[in-house]
Each structure stands twice: as structure tokens, then as C-alpha cells.
C-alpha positions in Angstrom: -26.9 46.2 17.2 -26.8 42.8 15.7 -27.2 40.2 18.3 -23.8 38.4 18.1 -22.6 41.8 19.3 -24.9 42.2 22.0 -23.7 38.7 23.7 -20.1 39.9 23.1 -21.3 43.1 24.9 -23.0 41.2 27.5 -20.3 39.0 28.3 -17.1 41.5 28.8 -18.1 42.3 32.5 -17.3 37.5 32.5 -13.9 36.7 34.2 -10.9 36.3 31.4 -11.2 32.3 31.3 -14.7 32.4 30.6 -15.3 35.0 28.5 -12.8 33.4 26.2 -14.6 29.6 26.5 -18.1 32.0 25.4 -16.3 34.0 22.7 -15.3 30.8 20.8 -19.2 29.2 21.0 -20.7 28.9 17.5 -22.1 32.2 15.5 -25.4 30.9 15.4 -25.5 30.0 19.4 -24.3 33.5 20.1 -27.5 35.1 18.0 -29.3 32.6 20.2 -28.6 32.9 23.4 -30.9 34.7 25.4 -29.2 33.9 29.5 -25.9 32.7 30.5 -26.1 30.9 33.8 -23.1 30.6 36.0 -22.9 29.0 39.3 -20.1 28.1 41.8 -17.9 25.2 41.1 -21.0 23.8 38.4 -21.2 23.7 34.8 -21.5 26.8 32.4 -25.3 27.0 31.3 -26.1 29.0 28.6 -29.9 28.6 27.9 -31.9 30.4 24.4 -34.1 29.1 21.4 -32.3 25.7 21.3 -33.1 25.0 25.1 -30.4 24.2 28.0 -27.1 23.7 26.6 -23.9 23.2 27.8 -20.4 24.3 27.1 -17.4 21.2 27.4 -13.8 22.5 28.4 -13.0 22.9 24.7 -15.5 25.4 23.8 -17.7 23.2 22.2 -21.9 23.1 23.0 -23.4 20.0 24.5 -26.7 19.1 25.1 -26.0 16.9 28.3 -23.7 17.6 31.3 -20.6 15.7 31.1 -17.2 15.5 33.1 -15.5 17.3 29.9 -18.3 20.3 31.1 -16.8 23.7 31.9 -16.9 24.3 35.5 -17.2 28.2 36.7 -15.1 28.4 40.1 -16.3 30.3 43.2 -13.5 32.6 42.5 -14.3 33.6 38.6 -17.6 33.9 40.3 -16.2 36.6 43.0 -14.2 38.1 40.0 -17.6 38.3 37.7 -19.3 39.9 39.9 -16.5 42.9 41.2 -16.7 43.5 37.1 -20.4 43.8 36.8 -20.3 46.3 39.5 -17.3 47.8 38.4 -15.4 46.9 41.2 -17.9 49.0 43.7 -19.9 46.8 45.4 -21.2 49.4 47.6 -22.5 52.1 45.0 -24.3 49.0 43.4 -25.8 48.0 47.0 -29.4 49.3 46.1 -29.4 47.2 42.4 -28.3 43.8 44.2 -30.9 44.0 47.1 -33.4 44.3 44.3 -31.5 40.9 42.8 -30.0 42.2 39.6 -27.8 45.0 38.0 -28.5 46.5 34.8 -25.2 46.2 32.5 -24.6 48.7 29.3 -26.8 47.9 26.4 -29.4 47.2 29.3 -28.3 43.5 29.9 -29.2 41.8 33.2 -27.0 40.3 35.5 -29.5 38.5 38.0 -27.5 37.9 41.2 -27.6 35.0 43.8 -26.2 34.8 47.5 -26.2 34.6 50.9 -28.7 37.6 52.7 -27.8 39.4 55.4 -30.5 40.1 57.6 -31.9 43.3 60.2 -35.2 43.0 61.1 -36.6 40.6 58.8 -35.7 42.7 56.2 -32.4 42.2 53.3 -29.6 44.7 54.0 -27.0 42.9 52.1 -25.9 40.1 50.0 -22.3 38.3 50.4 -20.8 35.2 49.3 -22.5 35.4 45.8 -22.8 32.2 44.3 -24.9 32.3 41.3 -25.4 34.9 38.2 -27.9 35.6 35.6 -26.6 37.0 32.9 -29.6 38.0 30.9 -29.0 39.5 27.2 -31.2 42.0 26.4 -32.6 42.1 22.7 -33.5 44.7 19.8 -35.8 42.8 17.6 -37.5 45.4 15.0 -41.2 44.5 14.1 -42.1 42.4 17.5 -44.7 45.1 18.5 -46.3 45.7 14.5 -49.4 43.3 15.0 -50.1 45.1 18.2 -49.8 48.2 16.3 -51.4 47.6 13.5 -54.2 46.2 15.1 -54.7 48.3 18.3 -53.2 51.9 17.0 -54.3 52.2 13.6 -57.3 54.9 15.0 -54.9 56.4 17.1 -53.0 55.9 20.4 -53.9 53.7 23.1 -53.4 52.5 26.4 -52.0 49.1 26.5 -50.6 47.0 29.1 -48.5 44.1 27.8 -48.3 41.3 30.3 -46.0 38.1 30.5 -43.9 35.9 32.4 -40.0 36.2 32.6 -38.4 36.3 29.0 -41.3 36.2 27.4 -40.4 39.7 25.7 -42.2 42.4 27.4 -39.3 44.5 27.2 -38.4 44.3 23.5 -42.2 44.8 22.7 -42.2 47.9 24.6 -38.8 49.0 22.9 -40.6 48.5 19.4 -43.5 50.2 20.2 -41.7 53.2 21.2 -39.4 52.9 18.2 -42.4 53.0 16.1 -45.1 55.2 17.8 -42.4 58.0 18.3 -40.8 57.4 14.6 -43.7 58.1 12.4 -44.8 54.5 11.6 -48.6 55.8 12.5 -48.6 58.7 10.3 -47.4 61.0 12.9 -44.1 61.4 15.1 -45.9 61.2 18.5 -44.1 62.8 21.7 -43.4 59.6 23.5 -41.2 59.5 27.1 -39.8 56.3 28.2 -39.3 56.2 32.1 -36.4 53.7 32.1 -36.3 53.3 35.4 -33.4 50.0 35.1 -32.1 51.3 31.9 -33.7 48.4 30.1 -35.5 50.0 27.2 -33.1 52.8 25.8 -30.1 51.8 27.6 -28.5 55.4 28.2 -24.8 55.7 28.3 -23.3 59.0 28.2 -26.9 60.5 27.9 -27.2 58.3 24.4 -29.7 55.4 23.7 -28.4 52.4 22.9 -31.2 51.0 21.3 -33.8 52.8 19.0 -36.3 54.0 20.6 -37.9 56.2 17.8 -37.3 59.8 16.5 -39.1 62.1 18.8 -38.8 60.3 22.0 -37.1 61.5 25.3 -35.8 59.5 27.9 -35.7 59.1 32.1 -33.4 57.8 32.8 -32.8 55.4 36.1 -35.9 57.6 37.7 -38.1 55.9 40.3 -40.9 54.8 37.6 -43.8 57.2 39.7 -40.8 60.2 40.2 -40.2 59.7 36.5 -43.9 59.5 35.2 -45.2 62.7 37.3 -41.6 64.6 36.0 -42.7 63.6 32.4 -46.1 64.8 32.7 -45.1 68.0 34.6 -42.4 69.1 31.8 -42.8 67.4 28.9 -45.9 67.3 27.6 -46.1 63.8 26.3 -49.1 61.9 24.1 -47.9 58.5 25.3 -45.2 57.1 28.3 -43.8 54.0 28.2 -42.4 52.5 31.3 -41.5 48.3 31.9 -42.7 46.2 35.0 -45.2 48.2 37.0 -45.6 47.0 40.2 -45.7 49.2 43.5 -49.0 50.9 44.1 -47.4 54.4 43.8 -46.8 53.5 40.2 -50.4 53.1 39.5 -51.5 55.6 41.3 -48.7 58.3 39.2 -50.1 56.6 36.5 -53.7 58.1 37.2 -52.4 61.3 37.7 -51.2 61.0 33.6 -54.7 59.4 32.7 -56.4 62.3 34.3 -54.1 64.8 32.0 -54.7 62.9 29.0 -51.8 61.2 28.6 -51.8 57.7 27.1 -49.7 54.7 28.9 -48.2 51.5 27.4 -46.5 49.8 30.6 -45.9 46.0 31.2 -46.6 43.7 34.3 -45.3 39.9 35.5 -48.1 38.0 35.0 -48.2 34.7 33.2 -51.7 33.8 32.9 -55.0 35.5 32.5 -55.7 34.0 36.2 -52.6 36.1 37.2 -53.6 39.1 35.8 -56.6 39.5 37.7 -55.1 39.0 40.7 -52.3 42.0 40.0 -54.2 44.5 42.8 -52.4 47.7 40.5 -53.6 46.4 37.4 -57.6 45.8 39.1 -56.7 49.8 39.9 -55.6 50.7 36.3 -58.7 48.7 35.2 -61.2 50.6 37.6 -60.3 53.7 36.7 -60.4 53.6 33.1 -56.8 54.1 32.7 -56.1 51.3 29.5 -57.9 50.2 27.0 -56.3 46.5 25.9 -54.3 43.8 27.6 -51.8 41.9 26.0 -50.9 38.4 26.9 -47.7 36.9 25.5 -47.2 32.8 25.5 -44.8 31.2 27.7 -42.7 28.4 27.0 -42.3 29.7 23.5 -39.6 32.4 21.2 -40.1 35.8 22.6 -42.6 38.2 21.6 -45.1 35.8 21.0 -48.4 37.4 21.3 -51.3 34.6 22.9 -54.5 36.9 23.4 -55.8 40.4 23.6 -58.0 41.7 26.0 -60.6 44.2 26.2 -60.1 46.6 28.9 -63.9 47.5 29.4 -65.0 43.8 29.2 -62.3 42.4 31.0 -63.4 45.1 33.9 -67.0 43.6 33.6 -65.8 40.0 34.2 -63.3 41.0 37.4 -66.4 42.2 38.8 -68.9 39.9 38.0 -69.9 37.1 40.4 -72.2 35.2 37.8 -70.4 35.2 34.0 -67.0 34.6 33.1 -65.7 34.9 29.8 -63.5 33.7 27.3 -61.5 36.6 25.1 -60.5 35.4 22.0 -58.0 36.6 19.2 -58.4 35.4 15.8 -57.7 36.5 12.2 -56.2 39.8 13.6 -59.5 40.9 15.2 -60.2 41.6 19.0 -63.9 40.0 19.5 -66.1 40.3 21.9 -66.1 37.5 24.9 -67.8 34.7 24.8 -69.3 33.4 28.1 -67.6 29.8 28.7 -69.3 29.1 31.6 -71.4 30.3 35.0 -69.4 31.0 38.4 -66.3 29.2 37.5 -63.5 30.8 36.8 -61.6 30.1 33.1 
């Protein structure tokens, strides 16, 4: 789906006044948008390649606030929000304690209010005052320099790490498309555990987005329920799965490494200093379960690939109290590390 489509899709669940203002913006700022930020009673956001922009009363794009700016009023906020969820709050009470709902096409509405607290602990949100929406892209050939350079011998296990919007999710959705489709010589059985419908995007029991020829889908399973189920029945050479982060997961994970089953999964972390500090991902490291780490680049277009990582070295330097090292990327080639300096970390 071309990606003036996908906004349109993204932004039919916007109150009527709105979603007109957005369906007038330029064709150019519609293939660019990648979040639309709405708040109570404060200017329309919309936020992508060209930075913050904003949207004045006639439709047209600003790059400063202004009093001609479109304001978003608390109640075309109430009414945005009783459309994402399809006008049950309650069945969509799980999605919006985790702070988002995943809309068709596997858009994001990221969701902001007022907690209501038992025990220290979130058991509702009311009086919602802010939402993400967050437009999910299809982007064919994001993941071929990963897999040209880490698959050409075969499949792998790969864990592609980022911050937010840095496009973890549409690498994974390329890999799929390709590892399953026969770009490597061979239509590998692939599952995608799509726990928050992100990657495929089922509807109807139908992928929105290509995910590759011989690839089968979980949908909205619990990412460990999903990865054991996959291994149990069917049989796959590789699962993909997006934002591991509970323990469980790494530990259902194990159980595939220990049948042979290859993983390519992604995790929040923005820096190489962040990744060591992931406790699932020193797990995943310790027990062999991947060979490279991917780092994408913040603050940059999506999909932009910063360094690689050698699993088995990178395990070495978690572990080491004398030598840290530097992992570099150049020319296409993973190298070896290069020690930048004695008991200080890089």
C-alpha cells in the first residue's frame, strides 16, 4: 500500500472536522508523515521527515505555531478516541493500560490520560487528553543490506535494536517478506508472532502487508504463548517477533534456540550503552541464542542502519572487567573489535 493511502487509512478512526483539515494537507506531506499528534484544546502536530509541522485553520502546513493554527478540542478528542476503539472502550481496556491501540493496517494510536489507581498499580485511564497517532510503514528493501550481508550463508539470529521510530518494525516486516519469499535462494518457513498486529496487520485472517510467500502468522498471541505454539506445530526455520521485553519472552525464546529454530526479534534500545543494560538481551547473549546485533541511528529517516554487532564478541566485552571494544561497520563488512580503551566503558 502506497503510503498516501496508509495516512488516509490511519486517519479514518480522526473525528469528521479533522480528518477533513488532514485529508486536504499536501500529497507529498501525506507520503511523509510518519505521527499525528493531537492534544486537547492545542494545535494539530503532525511530525515526519520534514520535522514538526503544523496545520493553520485553512489546511495549509506551517512550520511555526500561529493563532490561524488548528486547535483539536477536548471533545474531537473524546470523539477520536470512542472511534479508535470502535466505540468499546471496555473490550480495548487491556490495549490502553499498555498506552496504545493497534489500528488496521497496524497503525498506532498512542494514548494519553488521567490513571486511575488500586494499589499502586493502573486499572484505568479516563479523561484522555492526548493521542499518538503513529502510521505504520511498508518500505521494500530496508532490511537488503542486513540481508545481504548477514544471510548470504544462510539464516541467522539477529536482534535489531533502536529507539522509537527508528524502524525496527518495518526492518523486521522486510526481512520476513524476503527470507520467506525466496530472496535467499530458498522459500524459508518463517512465523511471525504479531503479538500487536504491527508486522502483518491481520484483518479477516488476511495480512495487510507483505510478509513473504511461505510465512504464517500469530496473530495478537502473547509473544512467549505465540513462540512456544509456533515451535510446537509449525515447524519453523526462523520466527520473527517485534519488541521483546518480559523475561518470559527470552526465556520461550531459548526453548526455540534449543530446537533449532532461528530468531530475528527487535528491542528498545537506543545506544550500544542501552543494550547492554537490556537484562533479556545479557540472557539471549549468554546462551548463545543470536548471532549479530543491529543498531539503527536516531535522529535520522527510518531504517537507518548505524553498526553491527558481533554476538560472540559483544558477549566477551559484557563480561569483561579489563577491555572494552569498539565494533565497527565499514564497506559492508562486520570486523572484528578494536579495543578503544582499558576499564572505561565506550
Amino acid at each position: 500500500m502506497e503510503n498516501k493511502k496508509r495516512f488516509e487509512q490511519a486517519i479514518s478512526c480522526v473525528s469528521p472536522k479533522v480528518r477533513s483539515l488532514l485529508l486536504n494537507l499536501p500529497q507529498e506531506i501525506k507520503e511523509n508523515t510518519q505521527e499525528i499528534r493531537l492534544r486537547s484544546d492545542r494545535p494539530i502536530t503532525i511530525v515526519g521527515n520534514y520535522g514538526c509541522r503544523f496545520i493553520n485553520q485553512t489546511g495549509r502546513v506551517s512550520y511555526i505555531c500561529t493563532q490561524n493554527s488548528a486547535i483539536i478540542s477536548s471533545g474531537e478528542i473524546t470523539d477520536t478516541f470512542n472511534r479508535i476503539c470502535g466505540y468499546s472502550v471496555h473490550s480495548n481496556q487491556n490495549d490502553i493500560l499498555n498506552g496504545f491501540i493497534t489500528l488496521e493496517g497496524g497503525h498506532r494510536a498512542g494514548i494519553c490520560g488521567t490513571g486511575v489507581c488500586e494499589s499502586d498499580k493502573i486499572v484505568a485511564v479516563r479523561d484522555v487528553s492526548s493521542i499518538n497517532l503513529r502510521i505504520a510503514g511498508e518500505h521494500f528493501g530496508v532490511a537488503d543490506e542486513i540481508i545481504s550481508k548477514l544471510y548470504s550463508n544462510g539464516l541467522k539470529s539477529v536482534i535489531i535494536a533502536g529507539a522509537p521510530c527508528t524502524g525496527k518494525t518495518t526492518i523486521l516486516r522486510d526481512m520476513s517478506r524476503q527470507i520467506s519469499g525466496g530472496i535467499l535462494e530458498n522459500y524459508y518457513k518463517t512465523v511471525i508472532v504479531d503479538e500487536r498486529k504491527e508486522i502483518a496487520a491481520v484483518k479477516g485472517g488476511k495480512p495487510q502487508n507483505d510478509v513473504g510467500i511461505n510465512c504464517d502468522i500469530l496473530d495478537m498471541y502473547p509473544k512467549g504463548q505465540g513462540i512456544l505454539t509456533a515451535i510446537r506445530s509449525m515447524s519453523p526455520e526462523i520466527i520473527i517477533c517485534d519488541e521483546i521485553g518480559a523475561m518470559d519472552d527470552a526465556l520461550a525464546i531459548e526453548s526455540g534456540v534449543n530446537s533449532g529454530v532461528k530468531f530475528a526479534v527487535s528491542v528498545h534500545a537506543s545506544s550500544y550503552g542501552e543494550i547492554k543494560k537490556r537484562p533479556q538481551v545479557k540472557k539471549l547473549i549468554d546462551i548463545g541464542a543470536f548471532d549479530y546485533i543491529v543498531l539503527l541511528k536516531s535522529g535520522t529517516k527510518p531504517c537507518v542502519i548505524s553498526q553491527f554487532y558481533e554476538v560472540g564478541e559483544f558477549k566477551n566485552e559484557m563480561h569483561s572487567n579489563n577491555v572494552y571494544y569498539d565494533f565497527l561497520y565499514n564497506s559492508g563488512q562486520v570486523f572484528k573489535p578494536k579495543i578503544i580503551s582499558k576499564n572505561k566503558a565506550p
